[in-house]
C-alpha positions in Angstrom: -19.0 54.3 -63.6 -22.0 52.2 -63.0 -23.5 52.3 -59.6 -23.3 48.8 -58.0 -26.2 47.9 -55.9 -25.4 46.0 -53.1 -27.4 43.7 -50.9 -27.1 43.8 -47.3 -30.1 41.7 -46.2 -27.5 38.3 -46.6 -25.2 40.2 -43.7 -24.9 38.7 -40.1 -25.9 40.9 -37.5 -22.8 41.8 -35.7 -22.4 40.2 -31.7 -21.9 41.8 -28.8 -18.2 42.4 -27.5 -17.3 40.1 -24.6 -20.9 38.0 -24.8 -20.8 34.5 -25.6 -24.0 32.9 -26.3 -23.9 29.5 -24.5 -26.3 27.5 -26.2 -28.3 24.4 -23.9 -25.9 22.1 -25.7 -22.7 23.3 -24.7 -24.2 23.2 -21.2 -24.8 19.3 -21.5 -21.3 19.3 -22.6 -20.1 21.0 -20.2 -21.9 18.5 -17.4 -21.1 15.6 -18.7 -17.1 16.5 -19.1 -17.3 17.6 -15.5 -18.9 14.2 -14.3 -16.5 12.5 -16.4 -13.4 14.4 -14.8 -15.0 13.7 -11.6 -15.4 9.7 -12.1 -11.8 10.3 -13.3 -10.4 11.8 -10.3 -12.3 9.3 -8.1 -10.6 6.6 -9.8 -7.5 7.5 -10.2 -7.5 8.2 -6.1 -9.2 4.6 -5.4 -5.8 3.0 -7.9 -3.8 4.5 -5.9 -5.0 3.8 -2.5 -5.8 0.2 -3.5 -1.9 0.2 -4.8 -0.5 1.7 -1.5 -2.7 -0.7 0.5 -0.7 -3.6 -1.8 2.8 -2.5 -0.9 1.7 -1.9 2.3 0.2 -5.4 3.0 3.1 -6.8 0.9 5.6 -5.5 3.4 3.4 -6.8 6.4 3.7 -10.5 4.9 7.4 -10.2 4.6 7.9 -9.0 8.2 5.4 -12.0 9.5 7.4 -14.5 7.6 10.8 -13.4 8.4 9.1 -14.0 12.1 7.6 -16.8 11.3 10.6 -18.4 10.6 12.6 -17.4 13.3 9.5 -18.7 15.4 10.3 -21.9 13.7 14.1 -21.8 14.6 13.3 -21.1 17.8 10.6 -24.2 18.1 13.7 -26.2 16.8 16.3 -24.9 19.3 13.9 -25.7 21.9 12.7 -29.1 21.2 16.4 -29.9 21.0 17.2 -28.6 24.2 14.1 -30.3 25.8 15.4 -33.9 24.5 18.6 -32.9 25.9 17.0 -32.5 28.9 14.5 -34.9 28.9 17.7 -37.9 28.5 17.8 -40.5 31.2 21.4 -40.2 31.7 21.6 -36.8 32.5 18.3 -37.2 35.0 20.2 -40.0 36.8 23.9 -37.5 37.1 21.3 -35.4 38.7 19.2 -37.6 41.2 22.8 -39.2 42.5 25.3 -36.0 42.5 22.6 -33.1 43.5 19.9 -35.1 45.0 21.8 -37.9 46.7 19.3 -40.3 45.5 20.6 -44.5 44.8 18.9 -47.5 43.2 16.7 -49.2 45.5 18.4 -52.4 47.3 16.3 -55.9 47.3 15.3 -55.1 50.6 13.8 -51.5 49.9 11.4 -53.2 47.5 8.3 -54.7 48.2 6.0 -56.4 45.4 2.5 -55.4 45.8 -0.1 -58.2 44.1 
């Protein structure tokens, strides 16, 4: 048999077990995926505040409307009763029944010029 030569200066050297060799690219990597993640997180948490704050002021207008309009019933109710009690007739029942108040005769008036 015919003795084949074999070249070993084409062979890797062999790595250490358990050593990675981190190179000053993977480090760059390695920031810039961490900054990224942290922009992420950052805005992810500022979507959802800005989303709680939404529902959260959304309720708030419902709750001042619905009393906004019962402020308005209420302005209604009142103004009605006012008139009601503002109405000549029912000021004159009073002044003669309660008050004991009468029209003033001829001679109870006098005409100042």
């Amino acid at each position: 048999m015919a003795q084949a030569r074999t070249d070993y200066t084409k062979v890797a050297a062999p790595r250490a077990l358990g050593g990675m060799v981190v190179t000053p690219h993977r480090i760059d990597l390695f920031k810039y995926l961490m900054i990224c993640m942290v922009v992420f997180t950052i805005v992810s948490v500022f979507h959802v505040w800005s989303r709680f704050k939404l529902v959260d002021l959304n309720l708030q207008m419902s709750d001042i409307s619905r009393q906004l309009s019962e402020a308005g019933q209420e302005h209604k109710r009142l103004k009605l009763e006012a008139a009601s009690l503002k109405a000549p007739a029912r000021i004159e029942a009073i002044a003669k029944n309660e008050l004991g108040m009468a029209l003033p005769t001829e001679q109870q008036v006098i005409h100042v010029k």
